[in-house]
C-alpha positions as CSV (number, residue, x, y, z in Angstrom):
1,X,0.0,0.0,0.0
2,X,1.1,3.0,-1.0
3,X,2.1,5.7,1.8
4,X,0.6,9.5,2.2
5,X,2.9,11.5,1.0
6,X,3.2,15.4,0.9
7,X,5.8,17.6,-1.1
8,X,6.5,20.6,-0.3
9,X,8.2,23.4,-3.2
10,X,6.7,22.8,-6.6
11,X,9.4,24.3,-8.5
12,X,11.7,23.7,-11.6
13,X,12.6,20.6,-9.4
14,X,9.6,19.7,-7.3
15,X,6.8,19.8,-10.5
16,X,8.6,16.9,-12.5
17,X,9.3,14.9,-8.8
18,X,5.6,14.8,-8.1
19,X,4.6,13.5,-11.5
20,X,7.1,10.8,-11.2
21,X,5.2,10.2,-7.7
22,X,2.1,10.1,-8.7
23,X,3.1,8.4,-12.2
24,X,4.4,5.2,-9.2
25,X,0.6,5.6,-8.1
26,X,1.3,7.3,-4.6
27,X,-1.2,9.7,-3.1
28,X,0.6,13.2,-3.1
29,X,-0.3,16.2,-1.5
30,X,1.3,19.4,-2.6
31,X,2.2,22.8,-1.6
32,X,4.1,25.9,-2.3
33,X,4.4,29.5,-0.8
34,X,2.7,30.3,-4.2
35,X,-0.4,28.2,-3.9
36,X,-0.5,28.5,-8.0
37,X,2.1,26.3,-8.4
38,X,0.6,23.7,-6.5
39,X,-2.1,23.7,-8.2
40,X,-1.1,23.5,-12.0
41,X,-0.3,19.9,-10.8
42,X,-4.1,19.0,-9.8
43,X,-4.7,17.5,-13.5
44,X,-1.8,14.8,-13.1
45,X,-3.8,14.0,-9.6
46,X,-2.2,15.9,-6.9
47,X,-4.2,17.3,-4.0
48,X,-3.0,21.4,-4.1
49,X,-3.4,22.2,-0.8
50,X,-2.7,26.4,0.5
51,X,-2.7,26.3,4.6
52,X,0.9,24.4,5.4
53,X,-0.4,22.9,8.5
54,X,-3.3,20.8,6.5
55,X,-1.2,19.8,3.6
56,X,1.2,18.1,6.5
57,X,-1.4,16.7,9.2
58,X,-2.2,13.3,7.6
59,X,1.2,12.7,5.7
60,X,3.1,9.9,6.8
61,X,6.1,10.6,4.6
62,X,6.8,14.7,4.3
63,X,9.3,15.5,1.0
64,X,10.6,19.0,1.0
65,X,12.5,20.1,-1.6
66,X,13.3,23.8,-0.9
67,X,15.2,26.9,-2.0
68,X,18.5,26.2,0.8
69,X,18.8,25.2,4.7
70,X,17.1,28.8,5.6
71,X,14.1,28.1,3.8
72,X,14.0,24.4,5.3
73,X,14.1,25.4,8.2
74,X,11.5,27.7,8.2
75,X,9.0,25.7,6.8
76,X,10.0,22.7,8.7
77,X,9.7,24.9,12.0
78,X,5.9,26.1,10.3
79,X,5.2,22.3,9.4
80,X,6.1,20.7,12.7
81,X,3.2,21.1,15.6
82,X,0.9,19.5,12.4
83,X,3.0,16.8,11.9
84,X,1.5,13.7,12.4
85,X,3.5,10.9,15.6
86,X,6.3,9.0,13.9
87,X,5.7,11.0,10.5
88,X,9.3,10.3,8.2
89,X,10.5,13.9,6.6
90,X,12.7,13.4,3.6
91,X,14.3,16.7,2.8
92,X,15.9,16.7,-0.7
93,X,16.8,20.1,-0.8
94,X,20.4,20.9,-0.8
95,X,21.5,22.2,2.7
96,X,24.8,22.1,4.8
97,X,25.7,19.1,6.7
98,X,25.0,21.1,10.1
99,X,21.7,21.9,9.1
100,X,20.8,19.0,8.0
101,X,22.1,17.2,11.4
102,X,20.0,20.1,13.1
103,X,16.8,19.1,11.9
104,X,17.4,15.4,11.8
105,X,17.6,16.3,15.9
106,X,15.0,19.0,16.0
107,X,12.7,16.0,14.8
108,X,13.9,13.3,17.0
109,X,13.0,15.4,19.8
110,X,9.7,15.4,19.0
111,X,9.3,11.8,18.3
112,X,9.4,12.0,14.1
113,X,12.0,10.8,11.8
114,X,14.4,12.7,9.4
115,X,16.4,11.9,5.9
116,X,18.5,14.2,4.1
117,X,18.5,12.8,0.4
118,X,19.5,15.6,-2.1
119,X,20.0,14.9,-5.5
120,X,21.8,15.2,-8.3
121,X,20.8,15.0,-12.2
122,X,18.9,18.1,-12.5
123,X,15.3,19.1,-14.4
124,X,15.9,16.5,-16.8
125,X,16.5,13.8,-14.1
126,X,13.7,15.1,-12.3
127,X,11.4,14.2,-15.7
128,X,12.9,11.0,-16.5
129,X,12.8,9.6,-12.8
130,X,16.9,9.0,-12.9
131,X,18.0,11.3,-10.2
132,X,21.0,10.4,-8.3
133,X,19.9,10.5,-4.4
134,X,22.2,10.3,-1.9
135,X,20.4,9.5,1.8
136,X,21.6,10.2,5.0
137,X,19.5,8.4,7.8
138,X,18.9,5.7,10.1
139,X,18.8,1.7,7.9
140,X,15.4,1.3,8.8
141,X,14.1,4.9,7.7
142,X,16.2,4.4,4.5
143,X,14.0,1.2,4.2
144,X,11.0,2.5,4.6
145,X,11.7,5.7,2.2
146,X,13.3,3.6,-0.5
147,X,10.1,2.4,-2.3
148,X,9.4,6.4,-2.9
149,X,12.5,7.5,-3.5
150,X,12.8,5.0,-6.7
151,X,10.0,6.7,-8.2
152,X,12.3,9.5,-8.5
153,X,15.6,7.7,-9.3
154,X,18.3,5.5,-7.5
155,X,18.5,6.1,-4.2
156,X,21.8,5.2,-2.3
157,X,21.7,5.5,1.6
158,X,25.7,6.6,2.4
159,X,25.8,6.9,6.0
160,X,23.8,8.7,8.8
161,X,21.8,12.1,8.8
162,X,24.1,14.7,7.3
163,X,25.9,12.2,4.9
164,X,23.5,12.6,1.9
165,X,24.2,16.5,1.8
166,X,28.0,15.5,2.3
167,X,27.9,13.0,-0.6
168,X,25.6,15.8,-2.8
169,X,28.5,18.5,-1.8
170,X,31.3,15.6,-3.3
171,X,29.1,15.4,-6.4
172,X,28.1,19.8,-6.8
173,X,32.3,19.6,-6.1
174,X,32.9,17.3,-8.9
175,X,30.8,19.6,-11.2
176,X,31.6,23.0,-10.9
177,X,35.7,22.1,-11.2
178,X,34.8,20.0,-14.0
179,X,32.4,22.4,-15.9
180,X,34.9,25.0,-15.6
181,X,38.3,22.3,-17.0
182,X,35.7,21.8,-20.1
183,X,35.3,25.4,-20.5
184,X,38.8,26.6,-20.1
185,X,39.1,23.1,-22.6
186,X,36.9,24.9,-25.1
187,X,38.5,27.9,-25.5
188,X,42.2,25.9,-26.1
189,X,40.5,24.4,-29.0
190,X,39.3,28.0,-30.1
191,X,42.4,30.4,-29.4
192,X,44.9,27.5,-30.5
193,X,43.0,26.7,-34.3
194,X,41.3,24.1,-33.6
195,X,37.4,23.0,-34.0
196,X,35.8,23.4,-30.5
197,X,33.0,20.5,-31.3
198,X,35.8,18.5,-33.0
199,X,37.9,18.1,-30.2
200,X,35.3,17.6,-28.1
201,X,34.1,14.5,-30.8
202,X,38.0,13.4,-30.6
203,X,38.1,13.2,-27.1
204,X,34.3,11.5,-26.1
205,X,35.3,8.1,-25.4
206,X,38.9,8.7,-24.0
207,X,39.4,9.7,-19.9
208,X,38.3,12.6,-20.4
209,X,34.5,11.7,-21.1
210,X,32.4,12.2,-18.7
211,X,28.1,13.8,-18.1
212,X,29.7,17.4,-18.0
213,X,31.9,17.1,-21.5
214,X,28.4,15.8,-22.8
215,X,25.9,17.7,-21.5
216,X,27.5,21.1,-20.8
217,X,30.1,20.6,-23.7
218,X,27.4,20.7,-26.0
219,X,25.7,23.6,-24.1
220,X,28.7,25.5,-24.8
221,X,29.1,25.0,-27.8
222,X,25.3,26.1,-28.9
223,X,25.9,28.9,-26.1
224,X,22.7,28.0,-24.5
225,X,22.8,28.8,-20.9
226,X,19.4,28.6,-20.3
227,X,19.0,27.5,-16.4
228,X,19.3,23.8,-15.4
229,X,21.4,24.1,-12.4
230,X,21.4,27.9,-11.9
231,X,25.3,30.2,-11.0
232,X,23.8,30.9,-8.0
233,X,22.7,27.6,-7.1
234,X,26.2,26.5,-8.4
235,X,27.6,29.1,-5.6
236,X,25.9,28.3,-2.9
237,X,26.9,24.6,-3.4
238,X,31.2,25.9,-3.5
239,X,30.3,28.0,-0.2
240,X,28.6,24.3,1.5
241,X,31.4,22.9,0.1
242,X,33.9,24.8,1.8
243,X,31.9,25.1,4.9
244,X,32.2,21.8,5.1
245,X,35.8,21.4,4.4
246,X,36.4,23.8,7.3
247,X,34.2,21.8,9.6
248,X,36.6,18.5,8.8
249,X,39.3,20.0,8.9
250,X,40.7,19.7,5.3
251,X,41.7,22.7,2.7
252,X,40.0,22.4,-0.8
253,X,42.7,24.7,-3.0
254,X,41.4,24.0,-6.4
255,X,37.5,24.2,-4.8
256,X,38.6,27.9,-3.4
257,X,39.4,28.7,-7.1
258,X,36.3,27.1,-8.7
259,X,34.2,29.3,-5.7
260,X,36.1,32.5,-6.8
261,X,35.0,32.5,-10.4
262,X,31.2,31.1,-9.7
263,X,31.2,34.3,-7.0
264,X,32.5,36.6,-10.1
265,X,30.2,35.6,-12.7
266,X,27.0,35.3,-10.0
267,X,28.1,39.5,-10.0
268,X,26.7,39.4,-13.9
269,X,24.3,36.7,-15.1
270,X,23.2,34.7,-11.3
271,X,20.2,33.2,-13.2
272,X,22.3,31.4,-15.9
273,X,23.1,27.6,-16.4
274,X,26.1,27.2,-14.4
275,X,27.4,26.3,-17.8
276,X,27.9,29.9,-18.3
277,X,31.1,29.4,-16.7
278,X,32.1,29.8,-20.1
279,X,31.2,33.1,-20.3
280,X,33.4,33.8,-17.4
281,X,36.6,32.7,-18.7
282,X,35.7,34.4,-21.9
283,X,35.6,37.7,-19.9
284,X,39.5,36.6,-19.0
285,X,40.5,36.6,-22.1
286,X,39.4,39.1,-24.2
287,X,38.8,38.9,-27.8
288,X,38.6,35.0,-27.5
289,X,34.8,32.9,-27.8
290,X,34.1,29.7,-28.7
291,X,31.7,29.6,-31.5
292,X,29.3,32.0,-33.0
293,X,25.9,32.2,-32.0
294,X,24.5,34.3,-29.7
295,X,24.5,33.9,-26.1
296,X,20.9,32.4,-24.9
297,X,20.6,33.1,-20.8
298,X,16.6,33.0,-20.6
């Protein structure tokens, strides 16, 4: 039998995660600050609900997938005297490991349960249910969540509350040095004589391939930095990331650099694909850009 579940932030995110929901036949109830946006997703079956307190009461699984930690913890704070004994709260935002571990204890004091499972894969993930999820919890909560969380992709428990944002904070790592190796990679090809999207054929296949030469690569060279995964997003990841570097202990050097050029281009275009790191190292070298067409930043 399917469990009651209610998500909370129908956004670029949250809209194509409920349909996968409710495509798995689980009863969702939805809400957002802008009431509007839960209800465009009535016709696919959702229950839009406005008041926060009612959309939580009878859920025995709550999924929030919110803005940052701030705005978690807000709602969850807002959510909490409705929330039913026992009730499981996945949040899939992306928050800092401390936050994370704060509400996982905020809840357990109160007799609920708590999982921190960002993800990774962005809108198109979200659509084709093949997010990455990375779950910080308790064995047994992990059980019990599993069977939702495959509606939405492949769900990997890594260790206990906290982990999953440590694990998404490897992965949002990972992609912003690598977007920015394929960019400054681009623009070799460019200055040096070479055919940008040729190289980049020459090289798929070799070490070098990987989701970011294919999916941003190609991006960059159609200069289409319509939002997926937004600079500012990207930004706030490189600050968790180091937030959490200081908090073990360890320096990040090359993840300080990364930081410094998301935190420069965030000045111009925030609301670009963080693709548009491109743009960035364009603005470096002046008189250099790879390819022709005009810029598309939505």
């Amino acid at each position: 039998m399917s469990a009651q579940i209610t998500f909370l932030g129908i956004g670029l995110m949250g809209d194509p995660m409920v349909r996968r929901l409710l495509a798995a036949g689980h009863p969702v109830t939805a809400w957002n600050r802008t009431h509007a946006k839960a209800e465009a997703l009535a016709a696919a079956g959702a229950h839009a609900v406005a008041d926060l307190a009612e959309a939580v009461r009878d859920a025995h699984v709550v999924i929030s997938m919110l803005e940052a930690g701030p705005t978690v913890a807000r709602v969850l704070n807002a959510a909490l005297p409705a929330l039913a004994p026992n009730a499981l709260w996945i949040d899939m935002s992306s928050t800092q490991q401390a936050e994370a571990q704060a509400f996982h204890a905020l809840l357990a004091a109160q007799g609920k349960r708590f999982i921190d499972a960002p993800v990774s894969g962005g809108v198109g993930g979200a659509a084709a249910g093949t997010l990455a999820i990375m779950a910080g919890g308790s064995a047994a909560d992990f059980a019990e969540a599993e069977p939702v969380l495959a509606a939405m992709g492949r769900a990997t428990l890594v260790g206990p509350a906290g982990s999953g944002q440590v694990a998404k904070l490897c992965n949002q790592l990972i992609v912003g040095a690598t977007i920015n190796i394929v960019a400054e990679a681009m623009l070799l090809a460019q200055a040096a004589g070479a055919d940008p999207a040729a190289m980049r054929a020459a090289i798929r296949g070799g070490f070098a391939e990987s989701k970011i030469l294919d999916v941003h690569g190609q991006r960059m060279l159609e200069r289409n930095f319509v939002a997926g995964g937004k600079v500012s997003t990207q930004l706030k990841d490189q600050r968790n990331i180091l937030a959490a570097a200081e908090a073990a202990g360890v320096v990040l050097p090359l993840t300080e650099l990364v930081t410094a050029r998301y935190m420069t281009l965030a000045k111009s275009i925030p609301q670009a694909d963080h693709s548009a790191a491109l743009i960035g190292l364009e603005q470096l070298n002046p008189g250099q850009r790879v390819g022709t067409a005009p810029d598309k930043l939505g």
